[in-house]
VEXDREN-2710 file (C-alpha; in Angstrom, 1 decimal):
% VEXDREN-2710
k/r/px/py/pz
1/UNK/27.0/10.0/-4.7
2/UNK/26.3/10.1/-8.2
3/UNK/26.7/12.8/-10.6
4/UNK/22.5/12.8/-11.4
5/UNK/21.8/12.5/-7.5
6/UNK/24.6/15.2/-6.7
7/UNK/22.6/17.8/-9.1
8/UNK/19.3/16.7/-8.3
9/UNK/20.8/17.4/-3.9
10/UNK/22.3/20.9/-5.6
11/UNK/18.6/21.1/-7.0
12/UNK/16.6/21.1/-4.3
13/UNK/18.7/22.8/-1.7
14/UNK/18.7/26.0/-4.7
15/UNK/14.8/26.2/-4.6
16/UNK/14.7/25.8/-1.2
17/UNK/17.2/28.4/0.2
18/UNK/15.3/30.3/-2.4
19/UNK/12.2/30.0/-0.7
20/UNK/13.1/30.5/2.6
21/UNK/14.2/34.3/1.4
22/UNK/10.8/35.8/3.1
23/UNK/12.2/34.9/6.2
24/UNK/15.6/36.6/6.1
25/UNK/15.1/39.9/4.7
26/UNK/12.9/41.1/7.4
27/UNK/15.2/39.9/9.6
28/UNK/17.5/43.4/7.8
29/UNK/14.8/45.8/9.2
30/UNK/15.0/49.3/9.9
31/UNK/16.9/49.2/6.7
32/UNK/14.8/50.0/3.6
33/UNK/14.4/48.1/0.4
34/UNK/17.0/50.5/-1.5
35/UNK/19.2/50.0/1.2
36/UNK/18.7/46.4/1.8
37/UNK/19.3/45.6/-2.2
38/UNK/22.4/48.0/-2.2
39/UNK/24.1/45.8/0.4
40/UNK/22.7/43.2/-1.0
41/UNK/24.9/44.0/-4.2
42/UNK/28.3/45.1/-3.1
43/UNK/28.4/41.8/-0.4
44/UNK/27.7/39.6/-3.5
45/UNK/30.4/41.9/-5.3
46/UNK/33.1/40.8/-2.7
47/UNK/31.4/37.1/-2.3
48/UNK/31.7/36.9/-6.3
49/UNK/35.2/38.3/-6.6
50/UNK/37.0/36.3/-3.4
51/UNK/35.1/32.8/-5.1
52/UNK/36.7/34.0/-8.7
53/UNK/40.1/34.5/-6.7
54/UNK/40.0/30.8/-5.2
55/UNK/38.7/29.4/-8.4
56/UNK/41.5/31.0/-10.9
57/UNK/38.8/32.5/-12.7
58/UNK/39.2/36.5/-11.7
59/UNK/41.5/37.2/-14.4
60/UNK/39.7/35.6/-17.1
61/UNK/36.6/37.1/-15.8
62/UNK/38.6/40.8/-15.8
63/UNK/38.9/40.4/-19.4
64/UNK/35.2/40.0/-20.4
65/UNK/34.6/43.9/-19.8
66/UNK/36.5/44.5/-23.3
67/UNK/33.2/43.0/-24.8
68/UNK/31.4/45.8/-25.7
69/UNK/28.0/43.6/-26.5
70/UNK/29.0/41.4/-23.1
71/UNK/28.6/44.7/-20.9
72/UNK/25.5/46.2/-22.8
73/UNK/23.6/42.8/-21.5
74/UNK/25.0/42.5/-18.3
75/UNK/24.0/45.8/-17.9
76/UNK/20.1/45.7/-18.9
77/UNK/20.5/42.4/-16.7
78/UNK/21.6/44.4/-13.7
79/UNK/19.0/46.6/-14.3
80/UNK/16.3/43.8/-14.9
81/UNK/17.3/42.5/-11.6
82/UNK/17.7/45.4/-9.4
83/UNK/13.9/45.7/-10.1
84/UNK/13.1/42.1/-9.3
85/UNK/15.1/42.6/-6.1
86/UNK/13.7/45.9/-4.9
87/UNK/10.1/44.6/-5.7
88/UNK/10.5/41.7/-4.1
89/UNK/12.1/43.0/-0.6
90/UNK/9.5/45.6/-0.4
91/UNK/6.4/43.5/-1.2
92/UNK/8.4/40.6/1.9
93/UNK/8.9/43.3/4.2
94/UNK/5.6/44.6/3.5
95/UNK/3.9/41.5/4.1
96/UNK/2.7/40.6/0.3
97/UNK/4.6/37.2/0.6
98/UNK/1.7/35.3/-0.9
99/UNK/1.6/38.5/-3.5
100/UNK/5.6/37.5/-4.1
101/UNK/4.8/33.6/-4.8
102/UNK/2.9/34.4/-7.2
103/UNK/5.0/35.8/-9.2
104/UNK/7.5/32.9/-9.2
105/UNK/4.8/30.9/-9.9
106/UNK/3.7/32.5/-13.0
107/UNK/6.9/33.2/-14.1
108/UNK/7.7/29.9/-16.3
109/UNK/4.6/31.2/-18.1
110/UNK/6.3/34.2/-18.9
111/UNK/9.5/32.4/-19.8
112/UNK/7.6/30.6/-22.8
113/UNK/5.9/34.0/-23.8
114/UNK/9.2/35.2/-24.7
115/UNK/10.4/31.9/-26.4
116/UNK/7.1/32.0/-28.6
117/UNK/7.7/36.0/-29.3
118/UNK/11.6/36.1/-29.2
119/UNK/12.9/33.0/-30.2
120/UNK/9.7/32.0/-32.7
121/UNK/9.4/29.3/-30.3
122/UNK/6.2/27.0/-31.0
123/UNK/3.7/26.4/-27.8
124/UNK/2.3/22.9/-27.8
125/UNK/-1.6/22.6/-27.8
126/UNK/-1.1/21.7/-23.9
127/UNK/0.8/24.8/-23.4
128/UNK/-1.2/27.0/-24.7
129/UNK/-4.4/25.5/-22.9
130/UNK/-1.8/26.0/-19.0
131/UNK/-1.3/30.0/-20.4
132/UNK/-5.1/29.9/-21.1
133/UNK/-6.1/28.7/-17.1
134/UNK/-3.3/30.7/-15.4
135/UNK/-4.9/34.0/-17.3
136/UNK/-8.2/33.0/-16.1
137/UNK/-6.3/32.2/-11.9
138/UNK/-4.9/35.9/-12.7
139/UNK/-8.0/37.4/-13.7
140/UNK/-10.1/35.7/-10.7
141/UNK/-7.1/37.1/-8.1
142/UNK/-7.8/40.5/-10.1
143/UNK/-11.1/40.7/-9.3
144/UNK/-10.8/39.5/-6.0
145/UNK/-8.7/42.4/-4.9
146/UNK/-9.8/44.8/-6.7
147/UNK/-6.6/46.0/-8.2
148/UNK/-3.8/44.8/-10.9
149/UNK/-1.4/42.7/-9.2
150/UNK/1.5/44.6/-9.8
151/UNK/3.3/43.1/-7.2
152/UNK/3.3/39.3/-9.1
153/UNK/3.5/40.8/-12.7
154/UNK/6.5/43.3/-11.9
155/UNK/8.2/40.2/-10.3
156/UNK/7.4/37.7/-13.1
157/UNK/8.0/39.6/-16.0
158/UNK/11.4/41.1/-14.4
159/UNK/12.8/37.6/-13.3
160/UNK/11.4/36.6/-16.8
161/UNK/13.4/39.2/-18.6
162/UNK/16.3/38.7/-16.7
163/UNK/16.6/35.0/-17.2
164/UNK/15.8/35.5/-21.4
165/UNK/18.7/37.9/-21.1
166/UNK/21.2/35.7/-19.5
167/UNK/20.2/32.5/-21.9
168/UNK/21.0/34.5/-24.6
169/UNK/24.6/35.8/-23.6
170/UNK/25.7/32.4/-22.3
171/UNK/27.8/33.0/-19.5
172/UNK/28.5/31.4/-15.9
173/UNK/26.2/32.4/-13.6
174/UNK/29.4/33.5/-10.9
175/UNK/31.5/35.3/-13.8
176/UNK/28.0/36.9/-14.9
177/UNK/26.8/38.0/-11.1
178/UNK/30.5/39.4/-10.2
179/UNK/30.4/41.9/-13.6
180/UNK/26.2/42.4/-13.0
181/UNK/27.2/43.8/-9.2
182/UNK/30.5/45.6/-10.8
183/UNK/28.1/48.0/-12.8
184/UNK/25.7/48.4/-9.8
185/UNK/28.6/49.2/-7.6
186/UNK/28.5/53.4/-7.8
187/UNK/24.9/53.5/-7.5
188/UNK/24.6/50.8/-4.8
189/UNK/27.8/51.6/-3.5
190/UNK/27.8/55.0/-3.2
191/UNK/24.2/55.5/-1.7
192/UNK/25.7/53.0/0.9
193/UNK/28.2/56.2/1.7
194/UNK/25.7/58.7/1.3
195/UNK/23.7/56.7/4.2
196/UNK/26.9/56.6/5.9
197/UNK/27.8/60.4/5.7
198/UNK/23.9/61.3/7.3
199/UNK/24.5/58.6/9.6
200/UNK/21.4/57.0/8.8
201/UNK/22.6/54.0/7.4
202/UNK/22.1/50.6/9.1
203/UNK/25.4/49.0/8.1
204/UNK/27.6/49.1/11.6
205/UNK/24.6/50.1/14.2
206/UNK/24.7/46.9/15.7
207/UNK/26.7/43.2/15.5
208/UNK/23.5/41.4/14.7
209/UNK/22.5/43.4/11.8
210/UNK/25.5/44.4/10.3
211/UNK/26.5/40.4/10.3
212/UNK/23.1/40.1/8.5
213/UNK/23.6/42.7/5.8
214/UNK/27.5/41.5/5.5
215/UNK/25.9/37.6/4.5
216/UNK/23.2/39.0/2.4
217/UNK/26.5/38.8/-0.4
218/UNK/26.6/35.2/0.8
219/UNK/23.0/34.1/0.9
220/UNK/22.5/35.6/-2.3
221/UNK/25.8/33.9/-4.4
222/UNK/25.7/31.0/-2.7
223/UNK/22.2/29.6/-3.8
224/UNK/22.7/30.4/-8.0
225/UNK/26.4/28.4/-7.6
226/UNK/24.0/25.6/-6.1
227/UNK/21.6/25.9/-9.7
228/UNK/24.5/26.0/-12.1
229/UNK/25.8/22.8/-10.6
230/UNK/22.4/21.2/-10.5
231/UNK/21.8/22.9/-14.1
232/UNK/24.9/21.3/-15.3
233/UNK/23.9/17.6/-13.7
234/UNK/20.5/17.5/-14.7
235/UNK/17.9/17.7/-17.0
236/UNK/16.4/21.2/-17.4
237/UNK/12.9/19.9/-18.4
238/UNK/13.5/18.3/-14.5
239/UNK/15.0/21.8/-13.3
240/UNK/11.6/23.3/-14.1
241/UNK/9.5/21.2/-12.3
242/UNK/11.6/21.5/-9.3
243/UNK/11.5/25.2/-9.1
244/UNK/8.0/25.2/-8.1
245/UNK/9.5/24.2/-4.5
246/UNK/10.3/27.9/-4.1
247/UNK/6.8/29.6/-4.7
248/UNK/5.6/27.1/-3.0
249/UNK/7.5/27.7/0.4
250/UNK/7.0/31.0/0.3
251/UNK/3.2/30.8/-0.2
252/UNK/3.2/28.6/2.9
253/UNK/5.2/30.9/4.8
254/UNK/2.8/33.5/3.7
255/UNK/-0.7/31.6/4.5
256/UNK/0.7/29.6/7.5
257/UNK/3.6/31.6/9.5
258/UNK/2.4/35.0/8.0
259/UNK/-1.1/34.6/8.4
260/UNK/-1.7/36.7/5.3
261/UNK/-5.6/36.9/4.1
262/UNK/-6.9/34.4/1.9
263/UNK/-10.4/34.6/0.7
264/UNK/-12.0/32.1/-0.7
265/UNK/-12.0/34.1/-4.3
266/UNK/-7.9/34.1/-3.9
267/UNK/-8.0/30.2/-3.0
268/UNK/-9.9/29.8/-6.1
269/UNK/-7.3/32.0/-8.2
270/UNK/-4.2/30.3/-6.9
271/UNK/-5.8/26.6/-7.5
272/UNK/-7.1/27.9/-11.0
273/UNK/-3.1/28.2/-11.2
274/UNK/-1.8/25.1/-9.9
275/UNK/-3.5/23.5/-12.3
276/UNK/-2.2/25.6/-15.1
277/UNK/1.5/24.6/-13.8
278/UNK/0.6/20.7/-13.1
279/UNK/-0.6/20.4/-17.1
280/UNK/2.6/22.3/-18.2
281/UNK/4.5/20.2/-16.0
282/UNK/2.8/17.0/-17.2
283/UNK/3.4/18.3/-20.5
284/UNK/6.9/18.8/-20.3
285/UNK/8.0/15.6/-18.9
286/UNK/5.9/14.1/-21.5
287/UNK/8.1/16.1/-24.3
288/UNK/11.5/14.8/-22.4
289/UNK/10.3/11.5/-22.0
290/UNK/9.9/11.6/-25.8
291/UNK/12.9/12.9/-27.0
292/UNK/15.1/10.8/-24.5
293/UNK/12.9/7.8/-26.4
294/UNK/13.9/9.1/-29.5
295/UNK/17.7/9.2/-28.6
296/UNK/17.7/5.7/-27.2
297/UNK/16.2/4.3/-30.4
298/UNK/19.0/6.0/-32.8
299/UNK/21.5/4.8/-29.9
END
């Protein structure tokens, strides 16, 4: 296989196993969000670390917490995160999986916000018309429920954040995860104990679910060593549009497994949306087809 179809195979399977993730974590209940996400974290701890073993990478990777600057970011990404993963298991587990998709489907919206106020990025006219229709989808799904949706915004702007904060250290995704769950590991670690001590803790009540909570390490590792090897094969313009697969699944695993509510008013909102994303996906592979023109001419 080649090395483009091998990333676009590591692609695919990413965003999918991605969007599948409203179907596992209530499969972790009577454990609660905070306890879910806190096993969550030390199982990818001891996922990260026995994969930076194999690989010859754990003492390298040691070495990166005398980088003062390193830490402080890893650190505001832990915390970015632990939000977008104690949002997101609630809102699942609540049965605001539709709520969730939205999120992720807004969230490459957000991603250019902070490239235009950040990075002094400049939005092409096509841009800003898809920012213009996905504020009108968000306003319409306002209205329609009659309240903020917190649940997509909090998602979107954390995943948002924590993805500006990783571009701008630079670092493996596996090295980076292993250090992120290393600073959550008293917190997460020690309310695991605390559970333990009341003897209210779900971790060890039963096979099924302790097996569960052991792989949520796995299922959570496994899927971002998928996207660096697709990032790394691929064209990123190309890993944008695919990542739509995931908000996708899970809205159809909210509408049509969940049977979540759908008015006609939150119809109209989500489609006002999709067509945000189609012209800012039309307009970024317009923008790559043009700059891989331009190389081949100076080739």
């Amino acid at each position: 296989m080649s090395r483009y179809r091998t990333g676009l195979a590591f692609g695919f399977t990413t965003y999918f196993i991605w969007g599948l993730f409203p179907l596992y974590w209530p499969l972790l209940k009577p454990a609660n969000p905070l306890e879910i996400v806190s096993n969550r974290a030390v199982w990818t701890l001891g996922f990260c670390l026995i994969s930076l073993a194999l690989t010859k990478q754990l003492a390298s990777t040691l070495t990166l917490f005398r980088n003062k600057r390193l830490i402080l970011g890893l650190s505001l990404a832990a915390v970015l995160i632990s939000i977008n993963w104690l949002t997101y298991i609630w809102a699942v587990n609540k049965g605001h999986v539709v709520d969730s998709s939205l999120g992720y489907y807004i969230n490459p919206l957000v991603s250019i916000g902070f490239g235009v106020i950040f990075l002094r990025e400049r939005m092409s006219k096509w841009q800003w018309i898809s920012v213009s229709i996905a504020t009108i989808g968000v306003i319409v799904l306002t209205i329609d429920a009659h309240t903020f949706p917190w649940i997509a915004i909090t998602l979107a702007l954390s995943f948002g954040s924590y993805g500006f904060v990783k571009k701008r250290l630079g670092l493996g995704s596996l090295e980076s995860l292993a250090i992120e769950t290393t600073l959550t590991l008293i917190p997460y670690g020690g309310y695991l104990l605390f559970l333990a001590n009341k003897g209210t803790g779900q971790l060890g009540q039963g096979a099924g679910l302790t097996t569960l909570l052991i792989l949520s390490g796995a299922v959570t590792a496994i899927p971002l060593l998928l996207f660096n090897g697709a990032a790394t094969r691929i064209p990123l313009s190309l890993m944008g549009l695919i990542q739509y697969m995931t908000p996708t699944v899970q809205f159809c695993i909210g509408v049509f497994l969940r049977h979540e509510e759908m008015s006609p008013a939150r119809w109209a909102g989500f489609f006002i949306i999709w067509i945000a994303l189609i012209v800012l996906a039309t307009d970024l592979m317009r923008s790559s087809s043009t700059r891989n023109n331009g190389v081949t001419e100076l080739d």
